[in-house]
PAROFI-137890 format. One line per 5 residues: number of its first residue (from 1); their letters; for each residue x, y, z of N, C-alpha, C. Coordinates in nm, 2 decimals. Layout:
PAROFI-137890
NUM	A	X,Y,Z,X,Y,Z,X,Y,Z  ...
//
This chain:
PAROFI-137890
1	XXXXX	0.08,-0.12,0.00,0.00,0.00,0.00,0.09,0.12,0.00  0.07,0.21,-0.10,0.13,0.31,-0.09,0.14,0.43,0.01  0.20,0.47,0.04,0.15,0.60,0.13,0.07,0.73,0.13  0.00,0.82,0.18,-0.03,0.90,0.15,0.05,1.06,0.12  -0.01,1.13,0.06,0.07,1.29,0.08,0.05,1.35,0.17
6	XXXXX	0.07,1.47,0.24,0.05,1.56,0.34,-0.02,1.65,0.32  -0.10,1.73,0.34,-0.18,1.83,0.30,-0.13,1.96,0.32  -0.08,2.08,0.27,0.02,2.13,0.32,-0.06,2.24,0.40  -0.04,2.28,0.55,-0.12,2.37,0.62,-0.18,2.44,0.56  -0.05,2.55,0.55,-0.09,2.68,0.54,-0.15,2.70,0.37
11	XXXXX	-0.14,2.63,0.27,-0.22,2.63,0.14,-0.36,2.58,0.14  -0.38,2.47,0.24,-0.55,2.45,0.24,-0.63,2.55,0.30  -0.58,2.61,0.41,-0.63,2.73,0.42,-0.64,2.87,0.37  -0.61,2.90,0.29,-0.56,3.00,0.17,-0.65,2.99,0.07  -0.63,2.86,-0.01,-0.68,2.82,-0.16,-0.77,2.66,-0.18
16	XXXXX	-0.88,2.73,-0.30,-0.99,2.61,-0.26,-1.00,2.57,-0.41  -1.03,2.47,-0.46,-1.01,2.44,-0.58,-1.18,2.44,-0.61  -1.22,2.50,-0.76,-1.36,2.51,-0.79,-1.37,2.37,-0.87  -1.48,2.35,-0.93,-1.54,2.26,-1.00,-1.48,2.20,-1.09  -1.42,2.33,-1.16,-1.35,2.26,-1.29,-1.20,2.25,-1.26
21	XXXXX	-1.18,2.27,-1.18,-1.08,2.26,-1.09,-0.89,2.37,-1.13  -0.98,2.47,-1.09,-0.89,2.56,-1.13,-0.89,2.63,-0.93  -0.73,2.67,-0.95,-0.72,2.73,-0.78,-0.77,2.88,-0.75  -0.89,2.88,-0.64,-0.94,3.01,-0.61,-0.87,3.06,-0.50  -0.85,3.21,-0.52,-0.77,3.26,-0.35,-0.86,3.39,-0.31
26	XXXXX	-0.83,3.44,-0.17,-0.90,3.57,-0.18,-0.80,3.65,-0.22  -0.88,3.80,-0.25,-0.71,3.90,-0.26,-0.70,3.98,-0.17  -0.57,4.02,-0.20,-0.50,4.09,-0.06,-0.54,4.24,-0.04  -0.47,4.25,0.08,-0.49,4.44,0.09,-0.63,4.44,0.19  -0.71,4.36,0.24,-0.84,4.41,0.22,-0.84,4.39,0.41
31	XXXXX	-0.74,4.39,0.47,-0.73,4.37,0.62,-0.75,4.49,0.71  -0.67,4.62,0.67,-0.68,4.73,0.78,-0.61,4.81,0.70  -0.61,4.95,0.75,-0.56,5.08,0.69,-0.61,5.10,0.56  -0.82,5.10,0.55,-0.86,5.09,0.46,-0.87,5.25,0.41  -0.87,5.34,0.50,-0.89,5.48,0.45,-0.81,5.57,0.36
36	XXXXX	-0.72,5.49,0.33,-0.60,5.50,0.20,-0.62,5.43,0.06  -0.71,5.39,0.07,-0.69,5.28,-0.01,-0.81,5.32,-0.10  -0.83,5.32,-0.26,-0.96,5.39,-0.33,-1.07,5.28,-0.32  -1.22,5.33,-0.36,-1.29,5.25,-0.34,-1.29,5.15,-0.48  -1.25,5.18,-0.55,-1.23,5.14,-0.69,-1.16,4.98,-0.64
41	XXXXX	-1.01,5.00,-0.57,-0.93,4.93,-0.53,-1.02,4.81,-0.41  -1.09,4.86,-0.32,-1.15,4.79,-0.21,-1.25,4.69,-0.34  -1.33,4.76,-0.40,-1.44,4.69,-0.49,-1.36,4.58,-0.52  -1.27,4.58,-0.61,-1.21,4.49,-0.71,-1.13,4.34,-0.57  -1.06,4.42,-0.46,-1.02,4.33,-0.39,-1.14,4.24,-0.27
46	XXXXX	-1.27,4.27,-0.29,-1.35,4.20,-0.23,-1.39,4.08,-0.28  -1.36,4.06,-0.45,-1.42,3.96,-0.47,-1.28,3.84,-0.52  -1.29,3.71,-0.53,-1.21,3.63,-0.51,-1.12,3.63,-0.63  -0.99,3.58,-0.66,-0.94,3.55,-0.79,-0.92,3.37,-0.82  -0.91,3.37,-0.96,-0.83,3.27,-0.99,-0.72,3.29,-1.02
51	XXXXX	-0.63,3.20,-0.96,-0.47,3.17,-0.95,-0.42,3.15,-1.09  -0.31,3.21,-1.18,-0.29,3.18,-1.28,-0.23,2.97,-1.30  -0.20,3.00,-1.44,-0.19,2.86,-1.44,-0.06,2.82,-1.36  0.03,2.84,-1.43,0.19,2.87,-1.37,0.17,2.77,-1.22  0.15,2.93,-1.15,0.12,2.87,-1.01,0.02,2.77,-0.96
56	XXXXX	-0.10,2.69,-1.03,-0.21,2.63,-1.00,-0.16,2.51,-0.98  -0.03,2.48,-1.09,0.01,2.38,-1.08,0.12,2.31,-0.97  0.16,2.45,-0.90,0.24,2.42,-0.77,0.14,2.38,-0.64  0.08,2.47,-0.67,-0.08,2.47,-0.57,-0.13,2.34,-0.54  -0.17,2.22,-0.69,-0.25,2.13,-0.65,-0.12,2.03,-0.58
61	XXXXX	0.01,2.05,-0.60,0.05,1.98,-0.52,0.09,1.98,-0.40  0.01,2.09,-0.37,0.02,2.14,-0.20,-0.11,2.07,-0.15  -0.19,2.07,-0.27,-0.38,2.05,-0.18,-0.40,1.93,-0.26  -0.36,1.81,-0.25,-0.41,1.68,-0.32,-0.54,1.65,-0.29  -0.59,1.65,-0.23,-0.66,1.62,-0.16,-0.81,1.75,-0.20
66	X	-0.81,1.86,-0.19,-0.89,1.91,-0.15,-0.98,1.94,-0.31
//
């Protein structure tokens, strides 16, 4: 029987894989010291991204599993 992989912490918590199985993240910036920041900028960083390919592919072998 073979062994299993590890799940890597800090990436399952971060990034969730969708349906078609491409890697979703939230975006950044959006924690504190919002009164600097345009609302243009806040809009755009509220809503989630997908992860380019490049990196999706380092990704899924952080998150086998998920």
């Amino acid at each position: 029987m073979g062994n299993k992989m590890k799940t890597h912490s800090g990436a399952k918590k971060r990034f969730k894989l969708t349906g078609t199985g491409k890697v979703k993240y939230k975006q950044a910036k959006m924690r504190h010291i919002m009164t600097k920041k345009s609302q243009s900028m806040k809009r755009k960083a509220r809503k989630g991204a997908i992860l380019n390919a490049t990196d999706s592919v380092r990704m899924k072998l952080l998150i086998p599993y998920a």
